[in-house]
FIFI-956058 format. One record per residue: residue number from 1; x, y, z of N, C-alpha, C in turn. Coordinates in steps of 0.1 Angstrom, whole numbers. Atoms other than C-alpha are relative to their C-alpha. Layout:
BEGIN
[NUM, [X, Y, Z], [X, Y, Z], [X, Y, Z]]
...
END
This chain:
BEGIN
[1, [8, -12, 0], [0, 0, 0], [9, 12, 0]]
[2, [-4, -8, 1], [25, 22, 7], [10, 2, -12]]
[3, [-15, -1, 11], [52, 13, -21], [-13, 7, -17]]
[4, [6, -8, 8], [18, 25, -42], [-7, 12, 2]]
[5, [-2, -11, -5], [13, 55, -26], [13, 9, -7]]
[6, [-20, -6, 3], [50, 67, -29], [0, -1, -24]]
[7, [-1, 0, 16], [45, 54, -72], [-7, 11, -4]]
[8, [11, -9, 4], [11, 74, -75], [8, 14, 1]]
[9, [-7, -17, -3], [30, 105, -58], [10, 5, -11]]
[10, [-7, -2, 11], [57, 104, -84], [-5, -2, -16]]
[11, [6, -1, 14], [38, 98, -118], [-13, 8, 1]]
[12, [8, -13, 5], [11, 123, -104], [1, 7, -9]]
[13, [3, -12, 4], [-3, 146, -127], [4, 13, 5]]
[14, [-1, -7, -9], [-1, 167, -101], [13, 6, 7]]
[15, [-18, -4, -3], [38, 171, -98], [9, -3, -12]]
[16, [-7, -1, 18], [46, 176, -135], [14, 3, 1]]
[17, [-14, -3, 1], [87, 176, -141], [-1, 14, -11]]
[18, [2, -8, 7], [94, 207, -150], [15, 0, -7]]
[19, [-17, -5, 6], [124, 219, -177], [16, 14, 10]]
[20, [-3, -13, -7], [135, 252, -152], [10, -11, 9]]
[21, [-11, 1, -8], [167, 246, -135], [-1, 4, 16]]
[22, [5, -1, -8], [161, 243, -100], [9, 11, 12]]
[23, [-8, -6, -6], [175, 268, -75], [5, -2, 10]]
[24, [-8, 4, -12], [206, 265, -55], [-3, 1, 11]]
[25, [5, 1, -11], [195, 259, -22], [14, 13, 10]]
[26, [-8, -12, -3], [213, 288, 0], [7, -5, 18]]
[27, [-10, 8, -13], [240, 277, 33], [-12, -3, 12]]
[28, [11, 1, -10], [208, 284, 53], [-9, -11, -2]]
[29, [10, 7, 2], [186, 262, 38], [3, -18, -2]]
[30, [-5, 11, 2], [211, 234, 34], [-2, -11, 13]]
[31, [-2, 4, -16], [205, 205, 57], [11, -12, 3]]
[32, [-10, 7, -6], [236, 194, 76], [2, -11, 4]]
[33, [-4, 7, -13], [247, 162, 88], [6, -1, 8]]
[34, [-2, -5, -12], [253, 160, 117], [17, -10, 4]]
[35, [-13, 7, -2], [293, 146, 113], [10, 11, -1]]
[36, [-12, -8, -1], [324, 163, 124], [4, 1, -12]]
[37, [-8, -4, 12], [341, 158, 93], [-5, 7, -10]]
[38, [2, -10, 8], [320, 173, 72], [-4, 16, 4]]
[39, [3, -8, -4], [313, 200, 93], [10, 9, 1]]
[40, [-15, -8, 4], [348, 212, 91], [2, 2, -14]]
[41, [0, -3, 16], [351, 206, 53], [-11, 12, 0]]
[42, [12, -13, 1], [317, 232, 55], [11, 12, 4]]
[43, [-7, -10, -7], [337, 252, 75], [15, 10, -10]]
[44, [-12, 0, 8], [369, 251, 53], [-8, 10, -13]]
[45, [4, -9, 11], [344, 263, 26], [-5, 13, 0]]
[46, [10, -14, -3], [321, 290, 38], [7, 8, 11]]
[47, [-6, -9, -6], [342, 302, 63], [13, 10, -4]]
[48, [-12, -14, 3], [364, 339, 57], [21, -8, 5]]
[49, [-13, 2, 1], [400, 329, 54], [11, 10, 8]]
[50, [-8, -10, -9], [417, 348, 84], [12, 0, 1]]
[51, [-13, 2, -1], [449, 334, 83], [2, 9, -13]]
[52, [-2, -6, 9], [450, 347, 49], [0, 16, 1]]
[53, [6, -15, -3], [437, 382, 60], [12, 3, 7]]
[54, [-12, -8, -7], [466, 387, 84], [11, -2, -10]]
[55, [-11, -1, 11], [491, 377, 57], [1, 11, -6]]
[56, [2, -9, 4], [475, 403, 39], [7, 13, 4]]
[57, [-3, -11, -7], [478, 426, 64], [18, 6, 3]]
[58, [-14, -4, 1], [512, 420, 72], [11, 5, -11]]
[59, [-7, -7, 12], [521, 425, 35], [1, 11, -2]]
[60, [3, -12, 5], [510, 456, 32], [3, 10, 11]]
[61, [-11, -7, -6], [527, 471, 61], [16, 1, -6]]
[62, [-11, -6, 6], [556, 489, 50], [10, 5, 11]]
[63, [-7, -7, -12], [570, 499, 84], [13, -12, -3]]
[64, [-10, 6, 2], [607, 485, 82], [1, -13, 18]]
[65, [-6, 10, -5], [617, 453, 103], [6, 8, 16]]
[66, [-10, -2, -12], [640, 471, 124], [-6, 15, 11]]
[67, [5, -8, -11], [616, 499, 136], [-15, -6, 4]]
[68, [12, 5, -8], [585, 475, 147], [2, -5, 13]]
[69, [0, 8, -9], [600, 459, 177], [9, 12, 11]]
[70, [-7, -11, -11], [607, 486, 208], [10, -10, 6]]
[71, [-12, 5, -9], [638, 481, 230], [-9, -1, 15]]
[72, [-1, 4, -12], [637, 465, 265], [-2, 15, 7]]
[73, [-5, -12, -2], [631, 494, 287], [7, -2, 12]]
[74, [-15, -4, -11], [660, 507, 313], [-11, 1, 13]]
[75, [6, -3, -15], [648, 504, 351], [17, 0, 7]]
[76, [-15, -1, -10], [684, 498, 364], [11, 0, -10]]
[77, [-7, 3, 8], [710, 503, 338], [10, -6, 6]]
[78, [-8, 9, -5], [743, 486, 338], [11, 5, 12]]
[79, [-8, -6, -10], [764, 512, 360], [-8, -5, 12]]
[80, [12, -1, -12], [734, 509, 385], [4, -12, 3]]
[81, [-5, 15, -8], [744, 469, 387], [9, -1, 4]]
[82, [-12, 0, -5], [775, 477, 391], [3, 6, 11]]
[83, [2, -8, -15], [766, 497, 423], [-4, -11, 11]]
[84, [7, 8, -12], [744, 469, 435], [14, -17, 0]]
[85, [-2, 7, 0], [758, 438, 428], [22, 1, 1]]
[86, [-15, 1, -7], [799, 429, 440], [6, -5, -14]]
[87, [-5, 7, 11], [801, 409, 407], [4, 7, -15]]
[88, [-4, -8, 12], [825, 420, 375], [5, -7, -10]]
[89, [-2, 8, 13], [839, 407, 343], [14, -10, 1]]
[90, [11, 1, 6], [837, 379, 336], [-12, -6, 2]]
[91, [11, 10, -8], [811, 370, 360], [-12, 7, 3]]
[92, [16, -11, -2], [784, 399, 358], [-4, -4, -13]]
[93, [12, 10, 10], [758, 382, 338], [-15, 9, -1]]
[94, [12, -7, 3], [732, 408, 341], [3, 17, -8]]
[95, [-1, -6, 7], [734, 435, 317], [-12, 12, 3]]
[96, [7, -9, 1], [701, 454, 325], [-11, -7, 3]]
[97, [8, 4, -2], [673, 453, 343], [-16, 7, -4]]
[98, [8, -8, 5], [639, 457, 330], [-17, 2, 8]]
[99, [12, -4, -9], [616, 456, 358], [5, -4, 14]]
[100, [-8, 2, -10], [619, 458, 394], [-12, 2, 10]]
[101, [10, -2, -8], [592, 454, 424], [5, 1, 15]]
[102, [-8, 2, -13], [612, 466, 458], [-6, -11, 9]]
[103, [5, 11, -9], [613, 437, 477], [-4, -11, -3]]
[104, [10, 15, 11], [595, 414, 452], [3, -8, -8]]
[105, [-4, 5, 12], [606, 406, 423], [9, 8, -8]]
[106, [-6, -4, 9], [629, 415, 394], [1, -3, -13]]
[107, [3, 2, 15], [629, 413, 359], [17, 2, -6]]
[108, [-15, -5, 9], [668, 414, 338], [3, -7, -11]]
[109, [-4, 8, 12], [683, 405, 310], [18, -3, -2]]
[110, [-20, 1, 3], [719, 393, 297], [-8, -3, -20]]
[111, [-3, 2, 12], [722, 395, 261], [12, -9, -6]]
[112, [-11, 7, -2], [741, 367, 250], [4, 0, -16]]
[113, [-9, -3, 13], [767, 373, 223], [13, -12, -6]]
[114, [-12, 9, 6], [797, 350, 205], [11, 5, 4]]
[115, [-14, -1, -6], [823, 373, 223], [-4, -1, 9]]
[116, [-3, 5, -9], [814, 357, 253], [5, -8, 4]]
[117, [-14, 4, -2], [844, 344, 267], [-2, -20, 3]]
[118, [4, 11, -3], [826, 310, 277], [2, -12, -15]]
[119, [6, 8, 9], [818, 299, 241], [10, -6, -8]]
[120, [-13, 3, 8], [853, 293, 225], [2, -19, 5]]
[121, [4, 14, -8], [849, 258, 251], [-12, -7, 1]]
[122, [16, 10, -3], [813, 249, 252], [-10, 9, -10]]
[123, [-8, 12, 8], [813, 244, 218], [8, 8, -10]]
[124, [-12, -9, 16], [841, 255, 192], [-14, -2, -11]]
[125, [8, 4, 15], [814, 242, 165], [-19, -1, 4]]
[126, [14, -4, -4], [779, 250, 186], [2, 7, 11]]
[127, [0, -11, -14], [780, 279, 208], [-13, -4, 8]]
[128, [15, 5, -6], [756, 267, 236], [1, 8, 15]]
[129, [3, -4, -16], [752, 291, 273], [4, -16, 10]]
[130, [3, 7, -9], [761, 269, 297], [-6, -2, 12]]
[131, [12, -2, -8], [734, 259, 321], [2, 4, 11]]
[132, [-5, -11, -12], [756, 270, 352], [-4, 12, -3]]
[133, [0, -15, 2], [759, 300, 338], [-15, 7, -2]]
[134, [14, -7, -10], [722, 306, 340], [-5, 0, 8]]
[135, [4, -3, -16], [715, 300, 369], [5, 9, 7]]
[136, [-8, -10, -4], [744, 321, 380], [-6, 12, -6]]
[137, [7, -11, 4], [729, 349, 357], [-18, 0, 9]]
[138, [13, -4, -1], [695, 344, 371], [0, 0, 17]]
[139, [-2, -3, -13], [707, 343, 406], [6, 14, 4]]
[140, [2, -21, -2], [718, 381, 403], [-6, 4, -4]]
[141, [15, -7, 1], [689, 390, 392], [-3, -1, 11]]
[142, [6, 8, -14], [679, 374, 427], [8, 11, 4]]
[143, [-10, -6, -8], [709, 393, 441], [-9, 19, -1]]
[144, [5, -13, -1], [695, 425, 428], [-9, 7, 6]]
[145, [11, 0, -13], [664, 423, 449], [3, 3, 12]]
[146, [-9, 2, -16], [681, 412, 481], [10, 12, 3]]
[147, [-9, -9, 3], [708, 437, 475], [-6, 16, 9]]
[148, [7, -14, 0], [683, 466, 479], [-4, 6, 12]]
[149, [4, -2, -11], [674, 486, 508], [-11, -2, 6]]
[150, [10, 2, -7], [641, 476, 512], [0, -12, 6]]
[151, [-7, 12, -5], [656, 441, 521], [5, -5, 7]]
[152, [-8, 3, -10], [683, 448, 538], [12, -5, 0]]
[153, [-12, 8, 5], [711, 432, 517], [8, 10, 3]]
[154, [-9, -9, 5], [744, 441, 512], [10, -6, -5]]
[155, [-3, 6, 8], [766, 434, 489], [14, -3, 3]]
[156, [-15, 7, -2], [800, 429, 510], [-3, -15, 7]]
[157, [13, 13, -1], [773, 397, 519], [-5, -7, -5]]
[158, [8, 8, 4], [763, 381, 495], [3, -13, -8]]
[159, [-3, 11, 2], [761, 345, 483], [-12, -11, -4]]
[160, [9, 9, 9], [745, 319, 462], [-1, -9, 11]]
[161, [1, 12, -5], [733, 295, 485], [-2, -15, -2]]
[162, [5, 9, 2], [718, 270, 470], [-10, -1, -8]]
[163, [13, -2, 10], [693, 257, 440], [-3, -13, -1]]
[164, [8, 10, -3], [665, 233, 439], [-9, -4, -16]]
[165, [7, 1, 11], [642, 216, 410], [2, 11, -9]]
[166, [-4, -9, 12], [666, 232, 380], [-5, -12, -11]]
[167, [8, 8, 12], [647, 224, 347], [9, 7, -12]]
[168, [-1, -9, 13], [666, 235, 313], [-9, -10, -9]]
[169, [10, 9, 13], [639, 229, 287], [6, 6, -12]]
[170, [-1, -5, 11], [656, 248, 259], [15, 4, -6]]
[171, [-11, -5, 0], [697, 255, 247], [-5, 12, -3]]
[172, [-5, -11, 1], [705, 290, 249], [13, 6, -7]]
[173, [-10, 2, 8], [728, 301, 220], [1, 13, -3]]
[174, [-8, -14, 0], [749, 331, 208], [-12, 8, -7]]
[175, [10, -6, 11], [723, 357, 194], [-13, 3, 10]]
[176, [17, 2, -12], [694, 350, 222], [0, 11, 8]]
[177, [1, -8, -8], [683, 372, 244], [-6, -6, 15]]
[178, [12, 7, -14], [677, 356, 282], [-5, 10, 7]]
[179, [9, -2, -9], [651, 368, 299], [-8, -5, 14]]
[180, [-5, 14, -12], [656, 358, 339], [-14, 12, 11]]
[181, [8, -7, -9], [622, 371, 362], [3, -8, 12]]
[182, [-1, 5, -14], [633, 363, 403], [-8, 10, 8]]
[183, [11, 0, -8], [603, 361, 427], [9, -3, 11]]
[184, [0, 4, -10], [609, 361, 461], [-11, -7, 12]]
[185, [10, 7, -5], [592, 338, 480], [-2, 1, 14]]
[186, [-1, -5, -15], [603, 339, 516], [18, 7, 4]]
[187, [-14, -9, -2], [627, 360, 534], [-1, -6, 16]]
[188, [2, 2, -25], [639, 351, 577], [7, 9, -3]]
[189, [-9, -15, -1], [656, 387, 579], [9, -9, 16]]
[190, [-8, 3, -16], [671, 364, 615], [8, -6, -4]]
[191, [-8, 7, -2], [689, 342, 599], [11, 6, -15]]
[192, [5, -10, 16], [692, 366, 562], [2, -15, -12]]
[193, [2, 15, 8], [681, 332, 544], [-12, 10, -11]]
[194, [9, -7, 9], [662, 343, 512], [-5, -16, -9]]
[195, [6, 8, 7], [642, 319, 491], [-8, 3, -15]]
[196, [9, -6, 8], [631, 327, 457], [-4, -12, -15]]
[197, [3, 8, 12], [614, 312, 424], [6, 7, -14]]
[198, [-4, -9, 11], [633, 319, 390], [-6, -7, -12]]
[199, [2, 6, 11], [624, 312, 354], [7, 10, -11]]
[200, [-9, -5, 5], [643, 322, 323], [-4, -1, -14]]
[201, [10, -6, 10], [627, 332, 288], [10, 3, -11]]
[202, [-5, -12, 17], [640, 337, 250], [-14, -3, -8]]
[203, [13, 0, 6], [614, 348, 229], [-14, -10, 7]]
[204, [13, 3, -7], [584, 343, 254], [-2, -15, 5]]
[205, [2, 16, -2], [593, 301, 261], [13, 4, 9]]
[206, [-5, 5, -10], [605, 289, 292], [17, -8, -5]]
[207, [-10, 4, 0], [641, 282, 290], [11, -13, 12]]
[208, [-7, 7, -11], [653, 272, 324], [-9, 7, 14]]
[209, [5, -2, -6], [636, 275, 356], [4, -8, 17]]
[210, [-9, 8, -9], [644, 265, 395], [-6, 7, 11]]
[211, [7, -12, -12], [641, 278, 431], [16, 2, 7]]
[212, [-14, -7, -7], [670, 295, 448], [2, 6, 13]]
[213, [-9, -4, -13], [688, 300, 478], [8, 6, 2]]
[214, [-6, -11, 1], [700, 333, 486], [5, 1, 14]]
[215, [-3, -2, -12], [725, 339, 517], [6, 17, -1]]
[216, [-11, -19, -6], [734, 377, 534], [2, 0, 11]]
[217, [0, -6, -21], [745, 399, 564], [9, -12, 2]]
[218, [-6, 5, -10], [761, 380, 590], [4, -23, -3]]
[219, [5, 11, 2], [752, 344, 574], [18, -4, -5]]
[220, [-14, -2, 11], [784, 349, 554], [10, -1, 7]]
[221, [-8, 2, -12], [815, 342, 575], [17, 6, -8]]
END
């Protein structure tokens, strides 16, 4: 009964085939299944090409290379570390610091170059930082904090004490710029024990990171 139903409906009179080209049905009127994969192929089709659009964009800037990208700004230049910190060439590792929260934190940088005296040994044929040496750089950053008057440091006092869960996730090579932020975490002004968290950054990725043990004052013998 019903497979003559369904015949009648189709050889009706009543739904004459027409010649007229029927019209494209419009994104709205389409109906979807309901499958991821095609739903992305849809997507791939009907959707604005954004990646493309920033390309664009970027093309058609004309601003040169070398004047899009501001400089680091100055909070403590290098004379200024050279006031705080005891350390000199070739073991001053911080070059400039670019943020500073008395008592808190610090922000520095070391620009690391091919005439640093390290790289001729580690490696003649891959200049690579060696991972001491940032921690040592990222522990005067530390120093620079402690150092300060709101702290209490001083700098005929001061000393690396000690470092805990060191991670390098990344070599550090001639050309990079590290970027070393030290948090202080706890301070005993009784015993001048300092405790802080560091992490260490080229282009915005985690390089090397750790917790550090800072000694001053009297601790120092």
């Amino acid at each position: 009964m019903a497979s003559s139903s369904l015949t009648h409906s189709i050889i009706s009179p009543q739904s004459p085939i027409s010649n007229q080209t029927p019209e494209t049905p419009s994104i709205n009127q389409l109906r979807i299944p309901k499958s991821p994969v095609f739903s992305t192929q849809l997507k791939t089709i009907f959707t604005p090409n954004c990646a493309s659009s920033a390309i664009d964009t970027i093309s058609t800037d004309d601003t040169p290379i070398e004047l899009k990208y501001p400089a680091f700004p100055t909070v403590v230049d290098i004379n200024q570390i050279r006031d705080i910190l005891p350390h000199r060439f070739p073991f001053l590792l911080v070059d400039r610091v670019i943020e500073y929260n008395p008592g808190v934190s610090a922000v520095g940088i070391k620009n690391v170059t091919i005439n640093d005296n390290f790289f001729p040994g580690h490696f003649p044929d891959r200049p690579i930082m060696p991972g001491v040496l940032m921690v040592e750089a990222m522990a005067q950053v530390g120093g620079v904090v402690m150092l300060q008057p709101e702290v209490g440091g001083s700098r005929e006092n001061f000393v690396f004490a000690g470092v805990d869960k060191v991670r390098f996730r990344k070599p550090v090579v001639a050309g990079d710029t590290l970027v070393m932020r030290m948090t202080l975490t706890k301070l005993q002004k009784r015993f001048g024990i300092a405790k802080m968290d560091g992490k260490a950054y080229v282009g915005g990725e985690v390089v090397c990171e750790g917790e550090f043990i800072l000694a001053m004052g009297n601790t120092v013998n």
